[in-house]
N, CA, C, O and CB atoms as a CASP TS submission, in Angstrom:
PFRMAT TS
TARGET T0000
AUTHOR 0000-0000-0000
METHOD Language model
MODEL 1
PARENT N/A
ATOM      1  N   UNK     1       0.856  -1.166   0.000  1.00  0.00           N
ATOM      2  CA  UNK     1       0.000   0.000   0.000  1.00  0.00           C
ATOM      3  C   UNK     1       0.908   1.238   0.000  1.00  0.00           C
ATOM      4  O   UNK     1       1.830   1.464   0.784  1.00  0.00           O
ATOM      5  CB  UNK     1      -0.978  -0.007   1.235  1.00  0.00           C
ATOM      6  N   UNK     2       0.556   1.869  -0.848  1.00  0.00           N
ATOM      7  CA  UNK     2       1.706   3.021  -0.966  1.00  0.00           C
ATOM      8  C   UNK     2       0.852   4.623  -1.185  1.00  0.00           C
ATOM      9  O   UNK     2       1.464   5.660  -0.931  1.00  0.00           O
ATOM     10  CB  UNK     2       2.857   2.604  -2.560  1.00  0.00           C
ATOM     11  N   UNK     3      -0.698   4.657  -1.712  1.00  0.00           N
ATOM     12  CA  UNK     3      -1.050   5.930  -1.891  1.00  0.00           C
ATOM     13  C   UNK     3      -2.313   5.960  -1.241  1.00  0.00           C
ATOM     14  O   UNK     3      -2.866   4.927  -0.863  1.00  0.00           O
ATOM     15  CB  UNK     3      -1.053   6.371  -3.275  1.00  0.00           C
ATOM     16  N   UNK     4      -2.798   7.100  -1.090  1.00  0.00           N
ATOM     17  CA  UNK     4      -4.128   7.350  -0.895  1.00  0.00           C
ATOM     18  C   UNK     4      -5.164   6.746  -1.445  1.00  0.00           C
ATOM     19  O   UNK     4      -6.150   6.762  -0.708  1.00  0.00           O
ATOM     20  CB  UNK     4      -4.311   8.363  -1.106  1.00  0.00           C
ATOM     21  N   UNK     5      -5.357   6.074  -2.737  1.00  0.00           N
ATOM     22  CA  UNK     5      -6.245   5.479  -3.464  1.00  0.00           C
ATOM     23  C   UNK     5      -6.103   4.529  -2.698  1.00  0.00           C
ATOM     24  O   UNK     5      -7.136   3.965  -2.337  1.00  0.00           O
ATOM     25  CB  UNK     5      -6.157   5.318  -4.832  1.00  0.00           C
ATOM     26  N   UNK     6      -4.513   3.919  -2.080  1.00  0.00           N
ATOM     27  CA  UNK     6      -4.915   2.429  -2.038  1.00  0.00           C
ATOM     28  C   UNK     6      -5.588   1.946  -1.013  1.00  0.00           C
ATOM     29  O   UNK     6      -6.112   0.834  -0.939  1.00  0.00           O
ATOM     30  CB  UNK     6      -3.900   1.620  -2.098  1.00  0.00           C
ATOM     31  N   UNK     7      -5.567   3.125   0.100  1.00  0.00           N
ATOM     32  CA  UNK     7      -6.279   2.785   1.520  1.00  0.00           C
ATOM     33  C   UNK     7      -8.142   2.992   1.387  1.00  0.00           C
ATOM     34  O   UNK     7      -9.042   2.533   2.090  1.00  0.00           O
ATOM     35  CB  UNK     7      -5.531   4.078   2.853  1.00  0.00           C
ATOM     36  N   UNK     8      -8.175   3.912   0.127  1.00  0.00           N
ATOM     37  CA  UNK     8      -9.867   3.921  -0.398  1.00  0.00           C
ATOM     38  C   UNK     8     -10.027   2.964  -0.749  1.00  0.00           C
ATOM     39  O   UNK     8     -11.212   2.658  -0.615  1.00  0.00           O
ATOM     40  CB  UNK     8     -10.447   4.740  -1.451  1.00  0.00           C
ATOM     41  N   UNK     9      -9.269   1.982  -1.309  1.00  0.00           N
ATOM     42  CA  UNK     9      -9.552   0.718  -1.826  1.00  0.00           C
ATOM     43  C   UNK     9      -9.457  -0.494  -0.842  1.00  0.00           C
ATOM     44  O   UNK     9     -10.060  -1.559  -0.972  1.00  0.00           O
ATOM     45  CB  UNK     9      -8.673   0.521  -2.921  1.00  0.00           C
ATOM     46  N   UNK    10      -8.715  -0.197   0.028  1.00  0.00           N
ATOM     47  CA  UNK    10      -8.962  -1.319   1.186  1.00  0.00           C
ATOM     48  C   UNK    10      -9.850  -0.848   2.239  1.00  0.00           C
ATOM     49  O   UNK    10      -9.826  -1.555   3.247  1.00  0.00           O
ATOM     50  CB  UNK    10      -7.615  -1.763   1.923  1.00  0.00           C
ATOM     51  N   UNK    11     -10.642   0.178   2.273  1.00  0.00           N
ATOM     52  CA  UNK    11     -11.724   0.381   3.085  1.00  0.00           C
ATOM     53  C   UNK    11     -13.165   0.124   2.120  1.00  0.00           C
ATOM     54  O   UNK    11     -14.194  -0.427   2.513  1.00  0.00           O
ATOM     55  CB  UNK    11     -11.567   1.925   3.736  1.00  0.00           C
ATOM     56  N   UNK    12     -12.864   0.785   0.538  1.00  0.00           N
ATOM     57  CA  UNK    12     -13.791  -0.283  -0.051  1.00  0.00           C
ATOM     58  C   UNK    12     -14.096  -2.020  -0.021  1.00  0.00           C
ATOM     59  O   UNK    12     -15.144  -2.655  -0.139  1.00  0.00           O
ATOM     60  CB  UNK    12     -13.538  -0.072  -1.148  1.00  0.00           C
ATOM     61  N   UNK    13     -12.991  -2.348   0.145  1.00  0.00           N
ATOM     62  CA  UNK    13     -13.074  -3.960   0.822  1.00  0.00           C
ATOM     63  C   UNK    13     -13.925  -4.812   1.714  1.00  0.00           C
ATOM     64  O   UNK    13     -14.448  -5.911   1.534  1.00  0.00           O
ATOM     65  CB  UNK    13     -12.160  -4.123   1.483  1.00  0.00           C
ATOM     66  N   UNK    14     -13.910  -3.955   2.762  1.00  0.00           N
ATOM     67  CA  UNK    14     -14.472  -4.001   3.822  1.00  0.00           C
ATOM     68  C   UNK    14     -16.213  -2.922   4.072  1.00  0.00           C
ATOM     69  O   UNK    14     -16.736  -2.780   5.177  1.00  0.00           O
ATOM     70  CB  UNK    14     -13.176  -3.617   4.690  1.00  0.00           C
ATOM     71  N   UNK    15     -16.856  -2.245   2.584  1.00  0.00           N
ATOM     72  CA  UNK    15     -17.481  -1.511   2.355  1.00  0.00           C
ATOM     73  C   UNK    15     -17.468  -0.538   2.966  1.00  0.00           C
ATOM     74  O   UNK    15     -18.519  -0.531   3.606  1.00  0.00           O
ATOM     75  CB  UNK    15     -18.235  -1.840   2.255  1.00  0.00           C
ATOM     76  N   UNK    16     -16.820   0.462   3.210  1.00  0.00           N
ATOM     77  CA  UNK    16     -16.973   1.359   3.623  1.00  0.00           C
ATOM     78  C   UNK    16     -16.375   2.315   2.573  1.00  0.00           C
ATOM     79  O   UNK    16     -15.249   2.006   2.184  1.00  0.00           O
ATOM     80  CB  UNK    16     -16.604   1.301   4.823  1.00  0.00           C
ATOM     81  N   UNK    17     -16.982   3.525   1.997  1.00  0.00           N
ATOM     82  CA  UNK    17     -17.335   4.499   0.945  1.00  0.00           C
ATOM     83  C   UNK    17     -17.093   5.882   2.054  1.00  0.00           C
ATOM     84  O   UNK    17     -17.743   6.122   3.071  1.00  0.00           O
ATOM     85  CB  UNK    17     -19.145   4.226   0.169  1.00  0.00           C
ATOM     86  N   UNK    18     -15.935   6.672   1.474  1.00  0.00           N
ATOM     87  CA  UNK    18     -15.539   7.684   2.086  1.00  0.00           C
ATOM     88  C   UNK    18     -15.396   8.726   0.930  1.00  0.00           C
ATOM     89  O   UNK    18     -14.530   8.569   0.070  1.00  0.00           O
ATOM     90  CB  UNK    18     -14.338   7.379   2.902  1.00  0.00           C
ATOM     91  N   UNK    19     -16.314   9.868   0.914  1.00  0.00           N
ATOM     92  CA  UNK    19     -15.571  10.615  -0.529  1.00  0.00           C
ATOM     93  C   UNK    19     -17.357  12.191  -0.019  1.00  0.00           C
ATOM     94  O   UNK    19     -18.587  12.131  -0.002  1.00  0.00           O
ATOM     95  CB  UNK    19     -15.731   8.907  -3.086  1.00  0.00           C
ATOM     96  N   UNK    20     -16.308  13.252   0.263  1.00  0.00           N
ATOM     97  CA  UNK    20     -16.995  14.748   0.583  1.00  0.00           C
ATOM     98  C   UNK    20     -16.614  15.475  -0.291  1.00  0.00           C
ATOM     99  O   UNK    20     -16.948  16.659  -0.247  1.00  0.00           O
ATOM    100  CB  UNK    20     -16.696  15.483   1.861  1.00  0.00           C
ATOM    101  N   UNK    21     -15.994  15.108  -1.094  1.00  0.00           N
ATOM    102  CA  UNK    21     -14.775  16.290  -2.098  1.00  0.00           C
ATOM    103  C   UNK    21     -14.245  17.188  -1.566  1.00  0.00           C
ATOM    104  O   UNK    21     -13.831  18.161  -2.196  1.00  0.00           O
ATOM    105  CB  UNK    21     -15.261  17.165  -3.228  1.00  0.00           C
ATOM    106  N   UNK    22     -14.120  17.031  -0.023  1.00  0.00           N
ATOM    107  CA  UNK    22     -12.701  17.151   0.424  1.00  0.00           C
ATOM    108  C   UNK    22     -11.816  16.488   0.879  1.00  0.00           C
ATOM    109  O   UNK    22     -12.051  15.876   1.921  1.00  0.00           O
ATOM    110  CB  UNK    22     -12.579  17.722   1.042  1.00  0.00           C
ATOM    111  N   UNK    23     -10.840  16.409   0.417  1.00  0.00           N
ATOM    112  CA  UNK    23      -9.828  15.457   0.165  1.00  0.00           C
ATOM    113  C   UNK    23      -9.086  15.254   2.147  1.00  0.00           C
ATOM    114  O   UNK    23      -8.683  14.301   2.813  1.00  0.00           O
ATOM    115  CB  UNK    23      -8.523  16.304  -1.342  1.00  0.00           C
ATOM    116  N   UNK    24      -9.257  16.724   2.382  1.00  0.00           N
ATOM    117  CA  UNK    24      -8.853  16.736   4.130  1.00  0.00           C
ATOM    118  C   UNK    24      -9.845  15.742   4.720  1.00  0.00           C
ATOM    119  O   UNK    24      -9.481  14.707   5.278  1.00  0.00           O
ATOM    120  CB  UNK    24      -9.103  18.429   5.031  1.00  0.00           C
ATOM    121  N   UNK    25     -11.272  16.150   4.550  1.00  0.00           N
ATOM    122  CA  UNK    25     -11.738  15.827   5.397  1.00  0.00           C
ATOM    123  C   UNK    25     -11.912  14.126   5.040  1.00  0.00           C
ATOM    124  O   UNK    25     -11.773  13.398   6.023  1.00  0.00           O
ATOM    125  CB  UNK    25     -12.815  16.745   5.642  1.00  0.00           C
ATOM    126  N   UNK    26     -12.062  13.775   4.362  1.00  0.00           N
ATOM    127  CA  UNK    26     -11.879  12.094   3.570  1.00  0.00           C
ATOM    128  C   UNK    26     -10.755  11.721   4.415  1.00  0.00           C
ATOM    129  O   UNK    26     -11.020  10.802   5.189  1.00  0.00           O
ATOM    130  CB  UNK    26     -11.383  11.950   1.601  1.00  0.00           C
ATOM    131  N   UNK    27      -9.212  12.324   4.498  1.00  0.00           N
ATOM    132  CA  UNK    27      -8.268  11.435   5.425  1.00  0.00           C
ATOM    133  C   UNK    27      -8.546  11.256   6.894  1.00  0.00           C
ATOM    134  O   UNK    27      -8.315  10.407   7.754  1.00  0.00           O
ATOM    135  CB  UNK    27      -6.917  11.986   5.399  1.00  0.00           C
ATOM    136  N   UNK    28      -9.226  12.585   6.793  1.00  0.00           N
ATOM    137  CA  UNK    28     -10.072  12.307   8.644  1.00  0.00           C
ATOM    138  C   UNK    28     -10.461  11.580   8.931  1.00  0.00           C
ATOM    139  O   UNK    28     -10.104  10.965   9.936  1.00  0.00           O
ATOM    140  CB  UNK    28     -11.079  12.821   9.244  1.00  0.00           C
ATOM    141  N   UNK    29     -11.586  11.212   8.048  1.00  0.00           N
ATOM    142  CA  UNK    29     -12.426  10.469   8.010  1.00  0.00           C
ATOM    143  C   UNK    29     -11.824   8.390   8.217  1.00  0.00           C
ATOM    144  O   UNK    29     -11.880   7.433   8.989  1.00  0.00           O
ATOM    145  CB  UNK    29     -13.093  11.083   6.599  1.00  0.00           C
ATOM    146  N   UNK    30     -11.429   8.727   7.183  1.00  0.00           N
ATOM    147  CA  UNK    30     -10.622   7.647   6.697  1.00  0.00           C
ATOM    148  C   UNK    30      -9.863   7.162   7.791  1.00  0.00           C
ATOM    149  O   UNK    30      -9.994   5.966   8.052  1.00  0.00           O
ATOM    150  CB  UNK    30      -9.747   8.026   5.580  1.00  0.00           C
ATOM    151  N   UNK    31      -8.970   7.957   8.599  1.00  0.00           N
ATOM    152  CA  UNK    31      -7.942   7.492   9.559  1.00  0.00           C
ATOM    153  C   UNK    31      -9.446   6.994  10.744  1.00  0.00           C
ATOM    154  O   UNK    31      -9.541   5.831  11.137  1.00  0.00           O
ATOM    155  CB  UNK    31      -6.503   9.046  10.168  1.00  0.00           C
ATOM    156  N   UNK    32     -10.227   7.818  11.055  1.00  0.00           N
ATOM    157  CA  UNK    32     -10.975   7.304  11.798  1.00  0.00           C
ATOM    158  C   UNK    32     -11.505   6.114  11.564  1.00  0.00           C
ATOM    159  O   UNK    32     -11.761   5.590  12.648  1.00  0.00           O
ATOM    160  CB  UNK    32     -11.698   7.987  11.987  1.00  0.00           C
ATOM    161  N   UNK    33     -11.881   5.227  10.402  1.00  0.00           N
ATOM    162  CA  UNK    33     -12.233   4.123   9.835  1.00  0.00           C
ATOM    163  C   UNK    33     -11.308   3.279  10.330  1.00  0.00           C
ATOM    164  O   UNK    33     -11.675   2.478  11.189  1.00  0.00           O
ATOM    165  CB  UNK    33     -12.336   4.156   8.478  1.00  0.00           C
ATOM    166  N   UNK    34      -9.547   3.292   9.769  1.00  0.00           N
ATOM    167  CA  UNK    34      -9.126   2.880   9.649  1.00  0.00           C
ATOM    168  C   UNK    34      -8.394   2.277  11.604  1.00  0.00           C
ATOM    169  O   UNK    34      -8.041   1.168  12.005  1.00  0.00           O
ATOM    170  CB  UNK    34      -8.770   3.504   8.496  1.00  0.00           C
ATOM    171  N   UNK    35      -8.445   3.409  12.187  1.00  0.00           N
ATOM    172  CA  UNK    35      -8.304   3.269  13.784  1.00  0.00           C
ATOM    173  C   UNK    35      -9.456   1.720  13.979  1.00  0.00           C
ATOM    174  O   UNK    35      -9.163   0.535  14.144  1.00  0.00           O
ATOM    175  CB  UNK    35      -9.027   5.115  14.807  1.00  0.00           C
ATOM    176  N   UNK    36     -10.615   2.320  13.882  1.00  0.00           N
ATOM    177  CA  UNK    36     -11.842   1.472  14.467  1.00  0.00           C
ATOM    178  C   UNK    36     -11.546  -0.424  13.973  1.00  0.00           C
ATOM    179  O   UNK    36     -11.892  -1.464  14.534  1.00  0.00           O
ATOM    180  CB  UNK    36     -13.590   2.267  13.565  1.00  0.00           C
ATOM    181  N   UNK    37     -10.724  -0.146  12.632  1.00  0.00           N
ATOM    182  CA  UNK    37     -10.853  -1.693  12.137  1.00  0.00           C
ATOM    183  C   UNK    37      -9.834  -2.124  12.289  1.00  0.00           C
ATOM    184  O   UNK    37      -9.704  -3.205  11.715  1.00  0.00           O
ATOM    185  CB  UNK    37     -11.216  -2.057  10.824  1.00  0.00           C
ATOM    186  N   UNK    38      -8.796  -1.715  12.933  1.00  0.00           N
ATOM    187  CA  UNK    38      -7.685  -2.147  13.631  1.00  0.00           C
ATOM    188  C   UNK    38      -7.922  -2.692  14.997  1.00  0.00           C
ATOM    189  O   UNK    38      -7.580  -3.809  15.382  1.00  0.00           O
ATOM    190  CB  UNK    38      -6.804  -1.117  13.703  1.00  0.00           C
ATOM    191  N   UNK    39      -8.703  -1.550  15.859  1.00  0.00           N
ATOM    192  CA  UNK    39      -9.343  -2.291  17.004  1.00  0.00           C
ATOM    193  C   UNK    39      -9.995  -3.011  17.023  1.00  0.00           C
ATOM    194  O   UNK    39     -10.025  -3.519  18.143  1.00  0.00           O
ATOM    195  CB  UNK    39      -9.826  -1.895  17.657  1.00  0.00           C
ATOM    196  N   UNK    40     -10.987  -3.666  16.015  1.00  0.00           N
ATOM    197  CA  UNK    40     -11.500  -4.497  16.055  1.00  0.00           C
ATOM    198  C   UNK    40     -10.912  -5.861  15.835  1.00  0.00           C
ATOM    199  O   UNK    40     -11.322  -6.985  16.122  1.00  0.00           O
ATOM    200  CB  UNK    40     -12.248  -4.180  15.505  1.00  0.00           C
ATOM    201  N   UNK    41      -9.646  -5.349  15.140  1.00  0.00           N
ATOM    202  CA  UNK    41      -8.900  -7.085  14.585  1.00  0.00           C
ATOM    203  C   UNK    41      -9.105  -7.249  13.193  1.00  0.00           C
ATOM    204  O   UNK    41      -8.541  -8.168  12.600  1.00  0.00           O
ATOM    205  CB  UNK    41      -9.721  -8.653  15.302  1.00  0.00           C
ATOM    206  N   UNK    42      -9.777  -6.536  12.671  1.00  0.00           N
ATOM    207  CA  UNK    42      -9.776  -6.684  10.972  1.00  0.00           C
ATOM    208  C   UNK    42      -8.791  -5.893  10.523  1.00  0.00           C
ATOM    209  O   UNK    42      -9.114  -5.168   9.582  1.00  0.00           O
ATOM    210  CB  UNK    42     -11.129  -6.221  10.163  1.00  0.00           C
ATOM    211  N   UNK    43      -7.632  -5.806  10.930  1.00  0.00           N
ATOM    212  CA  UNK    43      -6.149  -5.321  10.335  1.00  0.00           C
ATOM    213  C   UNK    43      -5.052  -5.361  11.121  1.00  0.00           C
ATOM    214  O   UNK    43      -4.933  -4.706  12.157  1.00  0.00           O
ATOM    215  CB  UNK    43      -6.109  -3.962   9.917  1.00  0.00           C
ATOM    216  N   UNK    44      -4.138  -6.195  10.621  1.00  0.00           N
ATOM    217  CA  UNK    44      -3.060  -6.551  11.542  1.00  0.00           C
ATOM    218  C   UNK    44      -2.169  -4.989  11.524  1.00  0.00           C
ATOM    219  O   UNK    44      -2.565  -3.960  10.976  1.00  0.00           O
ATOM    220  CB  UNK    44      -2.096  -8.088  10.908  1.00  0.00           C
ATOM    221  N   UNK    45      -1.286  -5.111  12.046  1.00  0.00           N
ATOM    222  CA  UNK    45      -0.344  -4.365  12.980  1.00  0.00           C
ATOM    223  C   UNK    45       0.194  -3.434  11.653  1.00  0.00           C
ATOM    224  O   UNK    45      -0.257  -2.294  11.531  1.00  0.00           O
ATOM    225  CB  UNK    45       0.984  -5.465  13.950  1.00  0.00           C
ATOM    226  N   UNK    46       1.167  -3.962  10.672  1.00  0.00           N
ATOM    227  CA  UNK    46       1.349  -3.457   9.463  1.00  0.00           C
ATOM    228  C   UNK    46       1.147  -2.986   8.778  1.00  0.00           C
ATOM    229  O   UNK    46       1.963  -2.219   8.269  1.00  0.00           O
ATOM    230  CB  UNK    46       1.431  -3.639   9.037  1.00  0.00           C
ATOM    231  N   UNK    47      -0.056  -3.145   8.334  1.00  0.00           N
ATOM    232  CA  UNK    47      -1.241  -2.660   7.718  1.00  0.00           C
ATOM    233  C   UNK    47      -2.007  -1.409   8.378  1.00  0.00           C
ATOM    234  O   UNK    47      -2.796  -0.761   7.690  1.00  0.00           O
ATOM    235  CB  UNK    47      -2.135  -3.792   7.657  1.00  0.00           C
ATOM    236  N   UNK    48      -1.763  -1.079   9.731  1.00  0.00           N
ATOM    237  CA  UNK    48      -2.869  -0.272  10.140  1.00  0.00           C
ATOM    238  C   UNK    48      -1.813   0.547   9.968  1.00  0.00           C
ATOM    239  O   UNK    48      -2.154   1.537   9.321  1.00  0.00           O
ATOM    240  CB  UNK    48      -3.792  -0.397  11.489  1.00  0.00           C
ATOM    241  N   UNK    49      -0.118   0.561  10.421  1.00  0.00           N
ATOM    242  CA  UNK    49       0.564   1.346   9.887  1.00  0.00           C
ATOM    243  C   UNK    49       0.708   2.212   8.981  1.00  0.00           C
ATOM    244  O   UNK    49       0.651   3.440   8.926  1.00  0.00           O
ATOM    245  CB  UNK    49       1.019   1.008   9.795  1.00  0.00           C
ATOM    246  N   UNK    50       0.931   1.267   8.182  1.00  0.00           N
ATOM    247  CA  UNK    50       0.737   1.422   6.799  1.00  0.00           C
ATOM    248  C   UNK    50       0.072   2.875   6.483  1.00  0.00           C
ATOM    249  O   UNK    50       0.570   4.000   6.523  1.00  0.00           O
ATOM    250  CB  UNK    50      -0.155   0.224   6.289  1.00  0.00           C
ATOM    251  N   UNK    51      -1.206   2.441   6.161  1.00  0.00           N
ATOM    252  CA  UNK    51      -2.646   3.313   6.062  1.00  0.00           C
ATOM    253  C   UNK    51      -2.312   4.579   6.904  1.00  0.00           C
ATOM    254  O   UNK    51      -2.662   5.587   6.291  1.00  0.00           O
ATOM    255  CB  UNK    51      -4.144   2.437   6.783  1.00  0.00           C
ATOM    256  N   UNK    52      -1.771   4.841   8.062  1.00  0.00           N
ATOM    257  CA  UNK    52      -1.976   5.818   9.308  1.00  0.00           C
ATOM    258  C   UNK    52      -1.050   6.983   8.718  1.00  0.00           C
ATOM    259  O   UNK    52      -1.087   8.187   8.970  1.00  0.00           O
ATOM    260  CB  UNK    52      -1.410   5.141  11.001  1.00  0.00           C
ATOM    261  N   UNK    53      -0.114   6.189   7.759  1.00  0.00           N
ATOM    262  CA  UNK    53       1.670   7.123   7.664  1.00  0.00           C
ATOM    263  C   UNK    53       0.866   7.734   6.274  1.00  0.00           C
ATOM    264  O   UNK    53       1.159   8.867   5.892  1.00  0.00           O
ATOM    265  CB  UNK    53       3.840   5.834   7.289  1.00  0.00           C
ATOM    266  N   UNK    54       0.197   7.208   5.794  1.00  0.00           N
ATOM    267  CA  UNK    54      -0.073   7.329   3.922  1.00  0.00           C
ATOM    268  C   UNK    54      -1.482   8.612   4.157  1.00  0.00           C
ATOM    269  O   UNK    54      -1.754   9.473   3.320  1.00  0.00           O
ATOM    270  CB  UNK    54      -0.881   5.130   2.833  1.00  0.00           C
ATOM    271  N   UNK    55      -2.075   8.455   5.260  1.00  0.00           N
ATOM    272  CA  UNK    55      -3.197   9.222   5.788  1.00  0.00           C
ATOM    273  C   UNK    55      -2.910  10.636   6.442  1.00  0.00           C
ATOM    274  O   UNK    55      -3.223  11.768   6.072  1.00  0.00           O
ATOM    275  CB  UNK    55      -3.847   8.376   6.788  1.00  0.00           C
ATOM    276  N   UNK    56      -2.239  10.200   7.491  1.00  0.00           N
ATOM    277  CA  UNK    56      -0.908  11.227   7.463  1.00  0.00           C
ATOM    278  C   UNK    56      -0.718  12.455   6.822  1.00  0.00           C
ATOM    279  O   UNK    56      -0.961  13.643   7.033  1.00  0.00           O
ATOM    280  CB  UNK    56       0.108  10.654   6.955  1.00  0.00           C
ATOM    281  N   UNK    57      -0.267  11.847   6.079  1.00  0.00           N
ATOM    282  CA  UNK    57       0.932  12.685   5.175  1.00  0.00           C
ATOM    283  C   UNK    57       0.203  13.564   4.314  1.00  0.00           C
ATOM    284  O   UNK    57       0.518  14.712   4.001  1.00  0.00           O
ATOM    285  CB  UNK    57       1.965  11.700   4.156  1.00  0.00           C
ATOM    286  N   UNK    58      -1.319  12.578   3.783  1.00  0.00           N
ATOM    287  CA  UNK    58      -2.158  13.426   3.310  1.00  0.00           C
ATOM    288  C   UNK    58      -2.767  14.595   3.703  1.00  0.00           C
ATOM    289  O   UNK    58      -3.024  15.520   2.933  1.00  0.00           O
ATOM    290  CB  UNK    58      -2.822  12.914   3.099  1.00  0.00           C
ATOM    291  N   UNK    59      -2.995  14.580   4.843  1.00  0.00           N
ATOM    292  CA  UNK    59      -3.658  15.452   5.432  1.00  0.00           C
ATOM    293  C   UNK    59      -2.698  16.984   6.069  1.00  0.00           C
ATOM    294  O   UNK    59      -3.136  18.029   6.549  1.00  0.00           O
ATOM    295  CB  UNK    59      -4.350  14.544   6.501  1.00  0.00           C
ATOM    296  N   UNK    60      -1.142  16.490   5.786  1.00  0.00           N
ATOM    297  CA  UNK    60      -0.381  17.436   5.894  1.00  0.00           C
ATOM    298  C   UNK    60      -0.198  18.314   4.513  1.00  0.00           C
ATOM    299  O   UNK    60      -0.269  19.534   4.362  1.00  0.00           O
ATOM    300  CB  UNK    60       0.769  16.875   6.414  1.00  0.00           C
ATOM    301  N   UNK    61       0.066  17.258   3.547  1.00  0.00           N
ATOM    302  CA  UNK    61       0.295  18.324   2.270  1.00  0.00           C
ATOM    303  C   UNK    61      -1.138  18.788   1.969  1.00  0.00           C
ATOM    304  O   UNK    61      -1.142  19.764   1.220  1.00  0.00           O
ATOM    305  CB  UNK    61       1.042  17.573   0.757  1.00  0.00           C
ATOM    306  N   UNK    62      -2.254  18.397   2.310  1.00  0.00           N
ATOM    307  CA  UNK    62      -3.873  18.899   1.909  1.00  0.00           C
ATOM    308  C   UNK    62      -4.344  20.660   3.150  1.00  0.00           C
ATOM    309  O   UNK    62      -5.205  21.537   3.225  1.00  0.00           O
ATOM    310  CB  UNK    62      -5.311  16.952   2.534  1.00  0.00           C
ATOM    311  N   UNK    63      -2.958  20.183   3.904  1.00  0.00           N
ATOM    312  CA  UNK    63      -3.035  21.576   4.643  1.00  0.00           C
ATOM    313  C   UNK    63      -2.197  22.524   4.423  1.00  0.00           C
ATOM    314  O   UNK    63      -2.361  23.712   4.703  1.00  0.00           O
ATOM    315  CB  UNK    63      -2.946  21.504   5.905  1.00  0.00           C
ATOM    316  N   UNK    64      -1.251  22.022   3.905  1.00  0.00           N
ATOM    317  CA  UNK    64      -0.125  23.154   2.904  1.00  0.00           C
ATOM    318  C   UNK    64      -0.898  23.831   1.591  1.00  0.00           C
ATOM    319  O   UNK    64      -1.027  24.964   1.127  1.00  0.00           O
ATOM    320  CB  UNK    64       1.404  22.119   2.091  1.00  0.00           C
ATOM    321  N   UNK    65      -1.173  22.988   1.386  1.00  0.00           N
ATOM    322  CA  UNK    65      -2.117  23.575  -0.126  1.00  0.00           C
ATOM    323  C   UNK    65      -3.436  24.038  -0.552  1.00  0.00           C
ATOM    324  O   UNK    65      -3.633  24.343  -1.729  1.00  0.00           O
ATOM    325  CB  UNK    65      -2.203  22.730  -0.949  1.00  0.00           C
TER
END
């Protein structure tokens, strides 16, 4: 997993549909998804990583710009 699409696509997986046309508020969003299905056990350790650094990062350059 390396971009933003790809964590829309692994929360599409699991159905969950994230998209305001804002791109900030979608990683918000998104990291909040992505927290909840980690605690639950539907994403190992790596993976929630993963997603958190790529979510991240988004939400830093989506606040620069």
């Amino acid at each position: 997993m390396r971009t933003f699409y790809d964590v829309q696509q692994l929360l599409k997986k699991y159905g969950t549909f994230i998209y305001t046309k804002n791109r900030h508020v979608d990683a918000i969003m998104m990291e909040e998804e992505i927290r909840e299905m980690y605690e639950f056990g539907m994403l190992d350790k790596q993976l929630f990583q993963e997603a958190l650094l790529i979510l991240k990062k988004e939400q830093r350059e989506e606040q620069k710009g």
